[in-house]
Backbone as CSV, one residue per row, in Angstrom:
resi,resn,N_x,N_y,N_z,CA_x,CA_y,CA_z,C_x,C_y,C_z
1,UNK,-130.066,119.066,-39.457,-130.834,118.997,-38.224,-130.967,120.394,-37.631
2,UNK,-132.225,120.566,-37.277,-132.405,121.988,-36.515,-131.784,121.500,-34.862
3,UNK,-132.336,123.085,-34.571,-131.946,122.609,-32.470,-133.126,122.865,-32.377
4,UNK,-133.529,122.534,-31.326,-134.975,122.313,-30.650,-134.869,123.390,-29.421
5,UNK,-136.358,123.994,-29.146,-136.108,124.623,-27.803,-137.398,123.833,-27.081
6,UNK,-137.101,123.685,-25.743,-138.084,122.932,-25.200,-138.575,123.718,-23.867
7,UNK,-139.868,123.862,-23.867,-139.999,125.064,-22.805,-141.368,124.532,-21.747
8,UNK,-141.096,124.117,-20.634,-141.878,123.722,-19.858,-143.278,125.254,-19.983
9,UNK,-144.613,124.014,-20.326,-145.432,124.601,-20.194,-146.544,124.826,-19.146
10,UNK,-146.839,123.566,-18.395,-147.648,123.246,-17.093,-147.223,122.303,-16.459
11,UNK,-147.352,122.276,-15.234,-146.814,120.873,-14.491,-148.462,120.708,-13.942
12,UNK,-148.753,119.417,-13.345,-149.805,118.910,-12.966,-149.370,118.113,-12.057
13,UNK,-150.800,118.230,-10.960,-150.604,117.275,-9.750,-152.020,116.726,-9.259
14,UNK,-151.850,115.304,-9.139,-152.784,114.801,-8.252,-153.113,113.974,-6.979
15,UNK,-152.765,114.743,-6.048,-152.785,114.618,-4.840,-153.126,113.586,-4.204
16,UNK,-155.103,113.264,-4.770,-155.915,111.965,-4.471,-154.527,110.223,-5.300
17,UNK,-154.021,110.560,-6.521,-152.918,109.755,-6.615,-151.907,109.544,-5.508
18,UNK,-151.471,110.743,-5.841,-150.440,110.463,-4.883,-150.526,109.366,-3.368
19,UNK,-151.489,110.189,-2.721,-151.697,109.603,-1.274,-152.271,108.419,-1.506
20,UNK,-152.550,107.701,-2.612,-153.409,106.312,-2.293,-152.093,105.488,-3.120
21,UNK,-151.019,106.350,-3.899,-150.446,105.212,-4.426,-148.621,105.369,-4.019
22,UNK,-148.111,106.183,-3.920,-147.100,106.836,-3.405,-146.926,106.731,-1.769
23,UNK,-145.286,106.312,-1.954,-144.886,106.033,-0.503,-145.029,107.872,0.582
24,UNK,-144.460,108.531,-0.383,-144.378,109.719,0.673,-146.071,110.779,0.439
25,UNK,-146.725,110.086,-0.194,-148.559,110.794,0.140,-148.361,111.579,-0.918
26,UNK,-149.414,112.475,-0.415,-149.425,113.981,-0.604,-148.216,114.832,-0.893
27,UNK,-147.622,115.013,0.102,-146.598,115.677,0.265,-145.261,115.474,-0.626
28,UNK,-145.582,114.718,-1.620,-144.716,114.679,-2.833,-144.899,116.242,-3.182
29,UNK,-145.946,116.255,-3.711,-145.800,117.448,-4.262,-146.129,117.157,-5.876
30,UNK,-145.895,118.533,-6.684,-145.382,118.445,-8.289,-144.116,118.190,-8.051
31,UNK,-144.055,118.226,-9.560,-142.506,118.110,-9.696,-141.582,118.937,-9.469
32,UNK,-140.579,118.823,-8.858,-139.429,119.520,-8.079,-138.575,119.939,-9.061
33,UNK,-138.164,119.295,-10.549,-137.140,119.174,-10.921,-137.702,120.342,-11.982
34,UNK,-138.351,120.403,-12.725,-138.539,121.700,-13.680,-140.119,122.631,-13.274
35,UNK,-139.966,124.102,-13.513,-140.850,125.094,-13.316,-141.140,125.281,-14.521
36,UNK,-142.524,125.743,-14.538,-143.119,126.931,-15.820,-142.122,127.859,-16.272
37,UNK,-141.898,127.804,-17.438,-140.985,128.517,-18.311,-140.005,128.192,-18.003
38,UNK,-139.407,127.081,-17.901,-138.125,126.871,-17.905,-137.779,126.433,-19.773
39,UNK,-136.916,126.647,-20.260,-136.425,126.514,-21.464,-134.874,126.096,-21.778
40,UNK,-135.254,124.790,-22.276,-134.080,124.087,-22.975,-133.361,123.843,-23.843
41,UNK,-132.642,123.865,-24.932,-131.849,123.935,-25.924,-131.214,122.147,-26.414
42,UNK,-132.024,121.690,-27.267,-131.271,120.507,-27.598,-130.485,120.673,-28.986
43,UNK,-129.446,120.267,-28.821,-128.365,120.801,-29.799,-128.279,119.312,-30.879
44,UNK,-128.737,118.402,-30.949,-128.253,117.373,-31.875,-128.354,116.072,-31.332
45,UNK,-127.804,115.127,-31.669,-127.374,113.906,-31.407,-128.609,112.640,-30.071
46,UNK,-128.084,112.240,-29.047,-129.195,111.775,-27.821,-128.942,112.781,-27.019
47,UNK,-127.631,113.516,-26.672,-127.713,114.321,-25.251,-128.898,115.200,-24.808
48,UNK,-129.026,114.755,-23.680,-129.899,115.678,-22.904,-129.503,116.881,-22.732
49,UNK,-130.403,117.844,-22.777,-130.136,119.280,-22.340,-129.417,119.607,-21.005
50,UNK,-128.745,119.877,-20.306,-128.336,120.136,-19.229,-128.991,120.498,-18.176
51,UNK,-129.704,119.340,-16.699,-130.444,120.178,-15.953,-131.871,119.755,-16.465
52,UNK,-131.974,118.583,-17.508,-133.019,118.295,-17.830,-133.228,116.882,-17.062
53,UNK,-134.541,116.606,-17.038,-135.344,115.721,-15.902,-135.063,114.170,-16.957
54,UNK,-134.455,113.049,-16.617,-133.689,112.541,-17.109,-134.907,111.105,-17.453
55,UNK,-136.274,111.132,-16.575,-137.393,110.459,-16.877,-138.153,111.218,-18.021
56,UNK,-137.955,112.154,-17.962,-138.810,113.166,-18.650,-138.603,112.995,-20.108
57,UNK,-136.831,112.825,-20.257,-136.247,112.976,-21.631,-136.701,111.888,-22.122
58,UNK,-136.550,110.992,-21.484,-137.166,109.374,-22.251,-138.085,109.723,-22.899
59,UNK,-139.221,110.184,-21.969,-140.903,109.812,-22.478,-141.008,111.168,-23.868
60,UNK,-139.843,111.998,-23.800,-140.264,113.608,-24.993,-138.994,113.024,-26.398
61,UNK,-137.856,112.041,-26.019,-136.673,112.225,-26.612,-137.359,112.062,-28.041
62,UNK,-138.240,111.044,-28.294,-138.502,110.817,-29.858,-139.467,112.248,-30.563
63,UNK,-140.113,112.774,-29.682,-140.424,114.270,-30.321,-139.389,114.944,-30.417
64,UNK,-138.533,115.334,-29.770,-137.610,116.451,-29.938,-136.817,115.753,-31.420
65,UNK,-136.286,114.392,-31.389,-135.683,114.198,-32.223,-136.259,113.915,-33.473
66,UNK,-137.400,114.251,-33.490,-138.582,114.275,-34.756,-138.505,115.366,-35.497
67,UNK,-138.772,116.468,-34.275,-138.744,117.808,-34.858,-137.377,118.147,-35.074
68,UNK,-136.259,117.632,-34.724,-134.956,117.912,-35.217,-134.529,117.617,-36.506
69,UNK,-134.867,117.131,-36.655,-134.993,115.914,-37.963,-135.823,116.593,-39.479
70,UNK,-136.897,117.244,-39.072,-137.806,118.003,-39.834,-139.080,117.555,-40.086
71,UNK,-139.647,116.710,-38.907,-140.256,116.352,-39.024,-141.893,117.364,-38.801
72,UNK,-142.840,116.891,-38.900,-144.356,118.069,-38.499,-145.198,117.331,-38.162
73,UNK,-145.617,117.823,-37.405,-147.090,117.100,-36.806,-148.589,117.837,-37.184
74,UNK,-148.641,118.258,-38.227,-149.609,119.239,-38.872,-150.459,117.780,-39.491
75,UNK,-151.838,117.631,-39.448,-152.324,118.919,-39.954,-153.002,118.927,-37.735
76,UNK,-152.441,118.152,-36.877,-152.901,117.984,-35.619,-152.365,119.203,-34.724
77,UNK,-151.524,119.480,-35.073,-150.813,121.272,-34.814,-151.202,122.384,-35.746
78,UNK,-151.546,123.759,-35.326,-151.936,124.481,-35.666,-150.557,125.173,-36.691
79,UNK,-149.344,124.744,-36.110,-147.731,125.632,-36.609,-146.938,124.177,-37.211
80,UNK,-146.399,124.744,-38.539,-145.415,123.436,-38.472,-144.085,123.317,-37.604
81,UNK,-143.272,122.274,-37.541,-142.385,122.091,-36.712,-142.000,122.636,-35.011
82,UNK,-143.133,121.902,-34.298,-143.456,122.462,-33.294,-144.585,121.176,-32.670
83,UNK,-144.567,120.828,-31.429,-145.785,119.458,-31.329,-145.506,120.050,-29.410
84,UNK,-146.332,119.576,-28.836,-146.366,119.300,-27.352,-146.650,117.670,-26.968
85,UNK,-145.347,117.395,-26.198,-145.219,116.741,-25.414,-145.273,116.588,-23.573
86,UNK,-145.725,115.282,-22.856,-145.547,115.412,-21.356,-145.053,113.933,-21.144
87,UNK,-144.461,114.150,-19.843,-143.678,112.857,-19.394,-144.628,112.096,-18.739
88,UNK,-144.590,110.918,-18.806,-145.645,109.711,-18.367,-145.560,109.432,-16.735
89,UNK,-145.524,110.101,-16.159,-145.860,110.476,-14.450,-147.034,110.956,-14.612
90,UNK,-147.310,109.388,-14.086,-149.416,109.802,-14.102,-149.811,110.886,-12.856
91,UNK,-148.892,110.993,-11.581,-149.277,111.695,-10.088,-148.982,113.466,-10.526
92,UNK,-147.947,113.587,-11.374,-147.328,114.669,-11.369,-146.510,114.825,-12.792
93,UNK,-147.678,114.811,-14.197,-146.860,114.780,-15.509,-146.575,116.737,-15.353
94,UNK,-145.603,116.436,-16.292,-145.076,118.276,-16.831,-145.261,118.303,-17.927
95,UNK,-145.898,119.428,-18.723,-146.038,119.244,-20.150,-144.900,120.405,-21.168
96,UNK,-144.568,120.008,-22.077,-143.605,120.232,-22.904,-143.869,121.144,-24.346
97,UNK,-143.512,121.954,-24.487,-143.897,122.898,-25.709,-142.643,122.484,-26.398
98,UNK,-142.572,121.653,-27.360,-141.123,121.417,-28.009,-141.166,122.123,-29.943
99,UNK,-140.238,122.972,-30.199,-139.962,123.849,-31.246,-139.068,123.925,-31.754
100,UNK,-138.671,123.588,-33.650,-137.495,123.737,-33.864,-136.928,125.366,-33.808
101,UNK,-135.906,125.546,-33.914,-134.927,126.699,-33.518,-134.654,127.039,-35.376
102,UNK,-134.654,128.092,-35.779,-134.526,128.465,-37.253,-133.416,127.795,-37.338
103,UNK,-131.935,127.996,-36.795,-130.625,128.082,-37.330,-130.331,126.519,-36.927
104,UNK,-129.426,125.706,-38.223,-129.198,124.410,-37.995,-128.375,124.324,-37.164
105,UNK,-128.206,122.837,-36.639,-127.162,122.875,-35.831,-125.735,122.595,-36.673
106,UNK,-124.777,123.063,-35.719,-123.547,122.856,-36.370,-122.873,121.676,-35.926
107,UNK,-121.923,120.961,-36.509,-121.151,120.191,-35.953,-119.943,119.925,-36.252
């Protein structure tokens, strides 16, 4: 199994959602919990990365553990072992650049 690095690529927001379907409006906001370029390290097994958005992991866990695995999403990716994922928050999804790491993991 490789390690994966997972590196927030865009967050998205839609406001007109929010306020017609969301208790606190507008003023949710994006997402609070990860920024642009934030970068994660999944080392193996189910654990979540540390500090990772714990809705988020659900909706990405079977990519990361795809590409851990050795898996490719070519010929729909331009690079092998490497795919983008986003978490299923229709008001405020974040999207996911997920990549295996050269060196296997150890255990």
């Amino acid at each position: 199994m490789k390690k994966v690095k997972i590196t927030v690529l865009k967050k998205e927001y839609y406001p007109e959602f929010a306020e017609k379907y969301l208790t606190e409006g507008k003023k949710v906001g994006a997402c609070s919990l990860l920024e642009v370029g934030d970068t994660f390290i999944f080392e193996g097994g189910a654990k979540m990365p540390d500090g990772f958005c714990p809705w988020a992991w659900i909706d990405i866990y079977q990519n990361v553990s795809a590409i851990s695995s050795g898996a490719t999403y070519t010929p729909w990716n331009k690079k092998k072992n490497q795919t983008i994922a986003c978490c299923t928050d229709g008001i405020r999804p974040v999207i996911f650049h997920i990549e295996a790491i050269d060196s296997d993991v150890t255990e």
